[in-house]
N, CA, C and O atoms as a MOPAC input file, in Angstrom:
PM7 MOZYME 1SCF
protein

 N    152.01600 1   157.29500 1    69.48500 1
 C    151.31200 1   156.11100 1    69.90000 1
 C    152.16700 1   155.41000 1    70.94900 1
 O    153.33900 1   155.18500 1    70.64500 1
 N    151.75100 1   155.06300 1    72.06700 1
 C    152.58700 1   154.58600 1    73.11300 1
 C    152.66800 1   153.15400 1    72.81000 1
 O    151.76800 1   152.65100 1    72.13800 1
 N    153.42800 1   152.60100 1    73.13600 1
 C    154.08600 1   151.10300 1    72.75000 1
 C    154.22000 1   150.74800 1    73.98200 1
 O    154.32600 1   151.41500 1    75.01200 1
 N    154.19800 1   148.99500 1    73.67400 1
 C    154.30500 1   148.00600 1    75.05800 1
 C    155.87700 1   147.15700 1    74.40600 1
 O    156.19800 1   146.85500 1    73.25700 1
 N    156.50100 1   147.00100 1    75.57700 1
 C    157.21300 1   145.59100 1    75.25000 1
 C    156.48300 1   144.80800 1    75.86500 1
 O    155.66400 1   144.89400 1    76.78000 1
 N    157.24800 1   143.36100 1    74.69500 1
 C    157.03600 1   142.12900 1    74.77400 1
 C    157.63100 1   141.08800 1    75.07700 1
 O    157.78100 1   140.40200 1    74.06600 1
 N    158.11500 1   140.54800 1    76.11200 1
 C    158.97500 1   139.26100 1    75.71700 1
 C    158.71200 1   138.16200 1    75.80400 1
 O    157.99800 1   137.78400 1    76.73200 1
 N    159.25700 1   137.19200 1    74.76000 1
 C    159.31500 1   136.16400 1    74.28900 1
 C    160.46300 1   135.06100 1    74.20700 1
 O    161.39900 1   135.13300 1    73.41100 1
 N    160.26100 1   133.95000 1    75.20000 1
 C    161.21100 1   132.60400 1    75.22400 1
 C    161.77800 1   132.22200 1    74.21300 1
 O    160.95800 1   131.59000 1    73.54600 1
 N    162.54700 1   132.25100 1    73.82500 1
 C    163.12800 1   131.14600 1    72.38800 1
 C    164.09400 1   130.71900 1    73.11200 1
 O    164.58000 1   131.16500 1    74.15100 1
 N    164.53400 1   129.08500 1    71.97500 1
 C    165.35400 1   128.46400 1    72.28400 1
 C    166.64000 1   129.69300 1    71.83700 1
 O    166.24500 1   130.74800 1    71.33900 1
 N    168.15500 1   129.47600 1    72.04900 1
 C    168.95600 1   130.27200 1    71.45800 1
 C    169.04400 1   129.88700 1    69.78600 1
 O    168.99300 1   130.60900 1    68.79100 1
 N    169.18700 1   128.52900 1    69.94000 1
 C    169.34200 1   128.76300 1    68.01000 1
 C    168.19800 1   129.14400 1    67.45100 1
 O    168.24300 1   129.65100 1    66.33100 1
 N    167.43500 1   129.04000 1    67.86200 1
 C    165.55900 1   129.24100 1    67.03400 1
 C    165.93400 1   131.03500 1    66.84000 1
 O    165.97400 1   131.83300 1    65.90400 1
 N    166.14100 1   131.06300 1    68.17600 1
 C    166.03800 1   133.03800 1    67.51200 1
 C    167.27500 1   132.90000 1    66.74900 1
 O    167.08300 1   133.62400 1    65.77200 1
 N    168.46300 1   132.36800 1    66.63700 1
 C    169.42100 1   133.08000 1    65.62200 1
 C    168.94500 1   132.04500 1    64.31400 1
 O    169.66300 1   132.13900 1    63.31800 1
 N    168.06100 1   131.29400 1    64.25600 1
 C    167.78500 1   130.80100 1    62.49500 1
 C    166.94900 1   131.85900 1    62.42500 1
 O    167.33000 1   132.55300 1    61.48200 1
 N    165.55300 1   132.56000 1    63.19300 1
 C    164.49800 1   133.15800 1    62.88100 1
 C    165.61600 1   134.70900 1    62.51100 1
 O    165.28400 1   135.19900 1    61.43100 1
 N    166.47100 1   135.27000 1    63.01000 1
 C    167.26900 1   136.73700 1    62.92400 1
 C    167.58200 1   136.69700 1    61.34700 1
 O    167.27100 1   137.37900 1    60.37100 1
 N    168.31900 1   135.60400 1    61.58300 1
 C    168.95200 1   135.17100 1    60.03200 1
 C    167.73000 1   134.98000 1    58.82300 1
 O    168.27100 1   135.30100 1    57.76500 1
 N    166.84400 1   134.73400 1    58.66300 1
 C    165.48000 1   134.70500 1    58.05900 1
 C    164.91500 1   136.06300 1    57.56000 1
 O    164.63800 1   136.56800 1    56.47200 1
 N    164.86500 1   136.48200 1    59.11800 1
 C    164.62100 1   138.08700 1    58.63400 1
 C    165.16500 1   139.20000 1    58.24500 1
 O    164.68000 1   140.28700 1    57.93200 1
 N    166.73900 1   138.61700 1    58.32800 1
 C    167.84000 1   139.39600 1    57.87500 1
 C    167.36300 1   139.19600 1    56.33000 1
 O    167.35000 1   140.27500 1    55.73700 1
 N    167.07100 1   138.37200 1    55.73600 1
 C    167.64200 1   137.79500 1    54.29900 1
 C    165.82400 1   138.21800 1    53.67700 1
 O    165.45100 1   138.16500 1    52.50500 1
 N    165.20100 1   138.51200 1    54.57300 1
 C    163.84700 1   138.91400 1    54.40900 1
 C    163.44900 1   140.27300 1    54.07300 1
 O    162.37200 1   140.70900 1    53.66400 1
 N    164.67700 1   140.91100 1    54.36400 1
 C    165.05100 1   142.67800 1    54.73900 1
 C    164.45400 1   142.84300 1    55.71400 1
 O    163.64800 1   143.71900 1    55.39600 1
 N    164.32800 1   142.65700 1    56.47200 1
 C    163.40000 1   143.07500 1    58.37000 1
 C    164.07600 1   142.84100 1    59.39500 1
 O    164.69400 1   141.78100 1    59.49200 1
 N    164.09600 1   143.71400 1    60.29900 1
 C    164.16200 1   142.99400 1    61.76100 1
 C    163.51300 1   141.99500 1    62.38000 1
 O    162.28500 1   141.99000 1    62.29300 1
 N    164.07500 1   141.11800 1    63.00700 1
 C    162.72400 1   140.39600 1    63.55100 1
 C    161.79800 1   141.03800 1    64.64800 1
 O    160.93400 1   140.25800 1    65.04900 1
 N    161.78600 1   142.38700 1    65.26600 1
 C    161.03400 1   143.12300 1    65.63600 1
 C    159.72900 1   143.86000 1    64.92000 1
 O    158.62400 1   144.23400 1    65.31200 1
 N    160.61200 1   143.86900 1    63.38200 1
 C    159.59000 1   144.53800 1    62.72600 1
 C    158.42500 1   143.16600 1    62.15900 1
 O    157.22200 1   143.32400 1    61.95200 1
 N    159.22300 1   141.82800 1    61.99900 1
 C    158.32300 1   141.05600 1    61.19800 1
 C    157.12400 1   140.35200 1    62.43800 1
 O    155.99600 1   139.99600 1    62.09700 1
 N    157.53100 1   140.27200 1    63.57700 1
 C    157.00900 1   140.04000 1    64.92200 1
 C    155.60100 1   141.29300 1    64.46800 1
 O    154.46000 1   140.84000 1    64.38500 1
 N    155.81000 1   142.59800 1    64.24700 1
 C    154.80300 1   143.11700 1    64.01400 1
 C    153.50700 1   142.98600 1    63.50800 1
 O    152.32800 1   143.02500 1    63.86200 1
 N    154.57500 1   142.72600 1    62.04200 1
 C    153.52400 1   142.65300 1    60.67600 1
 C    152.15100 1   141.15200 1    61.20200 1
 O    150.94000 1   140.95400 1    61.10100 1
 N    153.47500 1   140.40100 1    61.79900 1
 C    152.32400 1   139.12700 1    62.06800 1
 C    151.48100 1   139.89900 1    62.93300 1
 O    150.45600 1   140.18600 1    62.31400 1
 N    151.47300 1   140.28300 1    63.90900 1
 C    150.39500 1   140.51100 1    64.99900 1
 C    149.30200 1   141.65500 1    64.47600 1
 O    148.07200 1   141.62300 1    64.51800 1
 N    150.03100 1   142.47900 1    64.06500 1
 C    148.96600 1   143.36100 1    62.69500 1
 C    148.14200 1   142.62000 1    62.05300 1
 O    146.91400 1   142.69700 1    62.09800 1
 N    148.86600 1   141.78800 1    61.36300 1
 C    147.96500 1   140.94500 1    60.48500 1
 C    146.46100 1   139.80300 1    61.66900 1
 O    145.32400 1   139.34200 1    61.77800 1
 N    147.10600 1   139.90100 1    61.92700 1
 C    146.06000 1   138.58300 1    62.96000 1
 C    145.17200 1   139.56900 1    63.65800 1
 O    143.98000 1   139.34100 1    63.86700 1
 N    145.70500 1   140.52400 1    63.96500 1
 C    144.23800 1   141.57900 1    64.73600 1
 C    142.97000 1   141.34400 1    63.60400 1
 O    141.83100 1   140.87900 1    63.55600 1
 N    144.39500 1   142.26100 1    62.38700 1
 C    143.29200 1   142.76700 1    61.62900 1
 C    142.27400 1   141.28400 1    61.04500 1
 O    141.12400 1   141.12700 1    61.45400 1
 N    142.68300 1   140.68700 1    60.43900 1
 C    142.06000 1   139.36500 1    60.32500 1
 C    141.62300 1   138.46100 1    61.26700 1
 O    141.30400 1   137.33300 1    60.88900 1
 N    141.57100 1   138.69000 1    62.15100 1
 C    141.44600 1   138.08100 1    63.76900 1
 C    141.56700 1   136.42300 1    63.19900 1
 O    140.49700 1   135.82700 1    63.31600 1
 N    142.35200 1   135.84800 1    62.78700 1
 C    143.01000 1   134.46000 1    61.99100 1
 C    144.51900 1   134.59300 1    61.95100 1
 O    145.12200 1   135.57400 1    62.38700 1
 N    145.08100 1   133.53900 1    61.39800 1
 C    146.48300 1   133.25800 1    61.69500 1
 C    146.57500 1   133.49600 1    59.85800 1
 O    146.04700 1   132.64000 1    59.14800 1
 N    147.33000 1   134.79400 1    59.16800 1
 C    146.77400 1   134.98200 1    57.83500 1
 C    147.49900 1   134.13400 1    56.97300 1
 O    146.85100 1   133.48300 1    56.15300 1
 N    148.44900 1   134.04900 1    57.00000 1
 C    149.73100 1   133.16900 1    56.32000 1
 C    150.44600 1   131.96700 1    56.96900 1
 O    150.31300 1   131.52200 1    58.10900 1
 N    151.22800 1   131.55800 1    55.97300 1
 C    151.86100 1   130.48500 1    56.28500 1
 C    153.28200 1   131.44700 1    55.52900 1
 O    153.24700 1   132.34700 1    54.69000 1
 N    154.12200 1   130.98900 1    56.03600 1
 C    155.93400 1   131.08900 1    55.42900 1
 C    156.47500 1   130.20000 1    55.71700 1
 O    156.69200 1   129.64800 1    56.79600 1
 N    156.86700 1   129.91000 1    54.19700 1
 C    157.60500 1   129.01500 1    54.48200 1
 C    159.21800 1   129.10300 1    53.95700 1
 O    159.02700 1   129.94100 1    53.07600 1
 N    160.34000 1   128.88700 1    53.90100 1
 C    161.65500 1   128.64000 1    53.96700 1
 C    162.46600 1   127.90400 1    53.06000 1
 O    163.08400 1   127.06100 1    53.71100 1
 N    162.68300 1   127.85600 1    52.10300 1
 C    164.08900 1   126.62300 1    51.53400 1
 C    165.59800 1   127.55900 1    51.92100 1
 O    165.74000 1   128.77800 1    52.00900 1
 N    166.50900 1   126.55000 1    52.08400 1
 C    167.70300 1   127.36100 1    52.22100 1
 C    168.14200 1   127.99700 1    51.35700 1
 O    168.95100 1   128.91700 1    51.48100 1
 N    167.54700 1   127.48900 1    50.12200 1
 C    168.51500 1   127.97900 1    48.54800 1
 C    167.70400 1   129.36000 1    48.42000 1
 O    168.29500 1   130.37800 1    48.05900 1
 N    166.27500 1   129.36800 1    48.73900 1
 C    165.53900 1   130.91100 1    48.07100 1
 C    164.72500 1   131.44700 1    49.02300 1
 O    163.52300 1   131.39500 1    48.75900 1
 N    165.10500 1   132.04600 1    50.26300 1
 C    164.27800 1   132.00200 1    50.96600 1
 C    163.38100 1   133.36200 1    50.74200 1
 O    162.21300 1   133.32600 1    51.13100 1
 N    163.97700 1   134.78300 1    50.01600 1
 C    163.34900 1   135.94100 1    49.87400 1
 C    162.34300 1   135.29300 1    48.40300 1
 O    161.14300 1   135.45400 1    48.18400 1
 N    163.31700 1   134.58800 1    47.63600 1
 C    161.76700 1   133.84600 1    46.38400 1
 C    160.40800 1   133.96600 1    46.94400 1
 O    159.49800 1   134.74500 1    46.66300 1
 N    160.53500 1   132.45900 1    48.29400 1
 C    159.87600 1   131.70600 1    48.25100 1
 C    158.68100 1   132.80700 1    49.06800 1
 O    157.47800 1   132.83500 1    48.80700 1
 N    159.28200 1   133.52800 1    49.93400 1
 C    158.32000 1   134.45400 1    50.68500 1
 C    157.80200 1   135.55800 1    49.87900 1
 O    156.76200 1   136.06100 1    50.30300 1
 N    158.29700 1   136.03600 1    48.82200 1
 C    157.62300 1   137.08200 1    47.81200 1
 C    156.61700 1   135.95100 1    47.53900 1
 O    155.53100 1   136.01000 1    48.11500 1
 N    156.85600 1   135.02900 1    46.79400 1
 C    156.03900 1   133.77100 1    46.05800 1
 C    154.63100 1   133.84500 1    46.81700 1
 O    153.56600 1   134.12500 1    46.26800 1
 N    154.87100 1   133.44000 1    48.65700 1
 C    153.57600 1   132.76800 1    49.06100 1
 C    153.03500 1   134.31400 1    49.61400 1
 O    151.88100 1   134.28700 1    50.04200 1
 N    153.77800 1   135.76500 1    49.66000 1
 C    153.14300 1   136.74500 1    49.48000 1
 C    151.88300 1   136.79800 1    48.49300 1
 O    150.67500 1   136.62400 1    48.65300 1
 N    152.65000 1   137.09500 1    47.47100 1
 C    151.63300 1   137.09600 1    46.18600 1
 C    150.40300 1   136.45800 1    45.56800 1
 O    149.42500 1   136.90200 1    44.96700 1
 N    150.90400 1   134.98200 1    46.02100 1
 C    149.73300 1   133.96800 1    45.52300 1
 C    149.11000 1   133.88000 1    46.86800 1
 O    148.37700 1   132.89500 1    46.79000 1
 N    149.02000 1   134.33000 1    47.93300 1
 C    147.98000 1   134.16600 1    49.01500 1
 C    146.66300 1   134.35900 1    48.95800 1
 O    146.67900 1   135.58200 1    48.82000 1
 N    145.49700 1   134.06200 1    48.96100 1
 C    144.38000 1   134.36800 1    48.58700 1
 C    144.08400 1   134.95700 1    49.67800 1
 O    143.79900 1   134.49700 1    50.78300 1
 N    144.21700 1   136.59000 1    49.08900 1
 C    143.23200 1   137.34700 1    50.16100 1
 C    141.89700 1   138.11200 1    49.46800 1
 O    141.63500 1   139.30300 1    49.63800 1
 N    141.23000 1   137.31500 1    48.77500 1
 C    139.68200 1   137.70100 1    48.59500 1
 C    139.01700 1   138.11200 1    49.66200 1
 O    138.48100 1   139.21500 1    49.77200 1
 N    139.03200 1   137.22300 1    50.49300 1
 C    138.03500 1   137.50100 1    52.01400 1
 C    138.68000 1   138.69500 1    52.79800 1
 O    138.03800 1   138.62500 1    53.84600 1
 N    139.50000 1   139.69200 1    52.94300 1
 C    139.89300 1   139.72200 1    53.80200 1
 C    140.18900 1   141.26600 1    53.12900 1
 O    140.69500 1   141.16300 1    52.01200 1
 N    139.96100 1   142.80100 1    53.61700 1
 C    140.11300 1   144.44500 1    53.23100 1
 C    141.64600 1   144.12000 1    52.99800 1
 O    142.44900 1   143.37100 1    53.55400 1
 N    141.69800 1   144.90300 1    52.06200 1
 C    142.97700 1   145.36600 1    51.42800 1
 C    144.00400 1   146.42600 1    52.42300 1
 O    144.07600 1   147.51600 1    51.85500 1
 N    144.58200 1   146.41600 1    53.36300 1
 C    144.79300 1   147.28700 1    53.88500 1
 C    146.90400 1   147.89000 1    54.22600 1
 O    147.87000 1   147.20900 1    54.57100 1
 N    146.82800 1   148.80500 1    54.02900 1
 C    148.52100 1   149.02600 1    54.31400 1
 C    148.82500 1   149.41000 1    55.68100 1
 O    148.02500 1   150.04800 1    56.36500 1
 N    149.83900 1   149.07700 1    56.04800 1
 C    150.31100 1   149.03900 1    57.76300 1
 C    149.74400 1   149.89000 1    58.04600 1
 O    148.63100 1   149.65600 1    58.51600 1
 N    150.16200 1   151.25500 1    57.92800 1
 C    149.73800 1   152.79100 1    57.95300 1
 C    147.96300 1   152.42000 1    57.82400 1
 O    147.79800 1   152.15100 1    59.01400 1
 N    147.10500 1   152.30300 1    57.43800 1
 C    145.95500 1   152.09100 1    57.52000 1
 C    145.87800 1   151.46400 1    58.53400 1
 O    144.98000 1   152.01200 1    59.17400 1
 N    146.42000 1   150.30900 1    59.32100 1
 C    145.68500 1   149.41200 1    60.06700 1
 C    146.15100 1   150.70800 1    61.29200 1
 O    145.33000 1   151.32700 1    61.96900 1
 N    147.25100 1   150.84400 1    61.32700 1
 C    147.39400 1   151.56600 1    62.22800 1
 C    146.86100 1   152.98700 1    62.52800 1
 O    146.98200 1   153.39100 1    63.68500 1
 N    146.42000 1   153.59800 1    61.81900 1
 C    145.36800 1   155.03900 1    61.48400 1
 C    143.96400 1   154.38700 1    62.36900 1
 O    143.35800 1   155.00200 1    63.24700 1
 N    143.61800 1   152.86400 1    61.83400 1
 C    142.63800 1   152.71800 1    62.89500 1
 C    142.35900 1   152.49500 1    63.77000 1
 O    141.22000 1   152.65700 1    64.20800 1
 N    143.86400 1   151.76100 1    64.71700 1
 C    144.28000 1   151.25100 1    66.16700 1
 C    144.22900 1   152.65800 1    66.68800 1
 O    143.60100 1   152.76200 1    67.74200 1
 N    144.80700 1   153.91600 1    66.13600 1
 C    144.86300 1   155.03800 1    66.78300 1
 C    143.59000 1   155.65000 1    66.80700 1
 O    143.38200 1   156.27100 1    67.84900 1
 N    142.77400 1   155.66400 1    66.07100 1
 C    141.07400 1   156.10300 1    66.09000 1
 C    140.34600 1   155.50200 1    67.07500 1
 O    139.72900 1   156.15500 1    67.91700 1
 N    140.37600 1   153.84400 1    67.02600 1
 C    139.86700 1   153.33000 1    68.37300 1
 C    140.34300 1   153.79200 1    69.71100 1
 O    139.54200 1   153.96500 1    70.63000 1
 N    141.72000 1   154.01000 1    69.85400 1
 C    142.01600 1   154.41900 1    70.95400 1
 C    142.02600 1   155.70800 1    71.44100 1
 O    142.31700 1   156.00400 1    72.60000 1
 N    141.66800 1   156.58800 1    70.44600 1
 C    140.75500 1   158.18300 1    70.65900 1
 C    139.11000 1   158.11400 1    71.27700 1
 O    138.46500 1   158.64000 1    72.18300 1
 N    138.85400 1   156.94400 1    69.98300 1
 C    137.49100 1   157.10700 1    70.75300 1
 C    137.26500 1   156.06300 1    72.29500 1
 O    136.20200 1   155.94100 1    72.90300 1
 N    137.93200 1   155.73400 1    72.47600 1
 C    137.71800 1   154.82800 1    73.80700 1
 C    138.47300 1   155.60900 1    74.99300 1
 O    138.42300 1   155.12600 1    76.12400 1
 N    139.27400 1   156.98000 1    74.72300 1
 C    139.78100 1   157.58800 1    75.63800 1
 C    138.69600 1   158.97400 1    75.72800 1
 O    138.63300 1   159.72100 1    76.70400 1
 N    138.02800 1   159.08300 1    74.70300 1
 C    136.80500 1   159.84700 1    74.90100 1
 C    135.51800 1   159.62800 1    75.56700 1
 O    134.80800 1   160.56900 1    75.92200 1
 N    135.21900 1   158.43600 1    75.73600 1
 C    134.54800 1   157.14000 1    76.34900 1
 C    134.46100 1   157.58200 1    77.88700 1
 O    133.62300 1   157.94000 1    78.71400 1
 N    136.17900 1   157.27900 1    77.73700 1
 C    136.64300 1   157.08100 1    79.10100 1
 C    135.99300 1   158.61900 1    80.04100 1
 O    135.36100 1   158.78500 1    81.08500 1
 N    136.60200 1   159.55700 1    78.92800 1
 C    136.26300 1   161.04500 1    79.71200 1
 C    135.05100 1   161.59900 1    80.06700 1
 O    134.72700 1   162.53100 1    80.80300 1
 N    134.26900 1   160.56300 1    79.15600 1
 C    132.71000 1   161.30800 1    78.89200 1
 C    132.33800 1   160.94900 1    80.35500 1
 O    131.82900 1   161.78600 1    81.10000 1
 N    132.74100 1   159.06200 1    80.93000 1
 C    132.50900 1   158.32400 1    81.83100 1
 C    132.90800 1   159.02000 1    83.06800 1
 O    132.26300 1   158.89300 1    84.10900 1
 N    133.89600 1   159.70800 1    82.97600 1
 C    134.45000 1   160.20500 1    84.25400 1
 C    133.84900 1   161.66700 1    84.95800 1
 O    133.66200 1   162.02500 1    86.12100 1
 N    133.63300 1   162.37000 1    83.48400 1
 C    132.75100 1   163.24600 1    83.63700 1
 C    131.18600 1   163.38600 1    84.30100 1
 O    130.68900 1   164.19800 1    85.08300 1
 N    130.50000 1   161.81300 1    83.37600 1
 C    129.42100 1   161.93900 1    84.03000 1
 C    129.23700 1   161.27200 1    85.70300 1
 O    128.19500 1   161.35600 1    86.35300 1
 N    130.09500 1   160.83100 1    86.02100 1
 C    130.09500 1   160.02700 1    87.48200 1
 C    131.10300 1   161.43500 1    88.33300 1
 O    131.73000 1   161.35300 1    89.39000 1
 N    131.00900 1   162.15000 1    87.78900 1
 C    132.26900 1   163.11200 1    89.13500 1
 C    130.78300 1   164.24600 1    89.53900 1
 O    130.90000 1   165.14400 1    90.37300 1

């Protein structure tokens, strides 16, 4: 699957509190940068909130993991969302060929 970079402004301390967060989160902040934008496709909404205390911060994020109400919203694992980013982009490169085909 071909990948884009991204970049993104931060102040300098903002990215080293956010590194430190996701250090203590077990993630990169590359990888958690993901999960959010995964999540928001797939939900086309902003899905969560996280929030932070200094004393528990892996608690508090298992915590508002768990109790999040996702009734509304397919059950889905990374690997799934991504099985279907790669299907769309089969069939829209088939699209593309059918298009090129029929105009040549």
């Amino acid at each position: 699957m071909a990948q884009t970079a991204m970049t993104v402004r931060l102040d300098n301390q903002v990215k080293a509190q956010f590194d430190a967060l996701c250090e203590q989160f077990g993630m990169s902040a590359n990888a958690a940068i993901n999960v959010f934008v995964n999540a928001v496709v797939r939900t086309r909404a902003i899905p969560f909130t996280i929030r932070a205390d200094e004393d528990s911060v892996a608690q508090r994020a298992l915590e508002a993991f768990y109790t999040a109400d996702r009734s509304d919203r397919p059950e889905m694992t990374l690997e799934e969302i991504n099985e279907e980013i790669r299907a769309a982009r089969r069939e829209r490169k088939e699209r593309e060929l059918q298009l090129q085909k029929q105009s040549a």
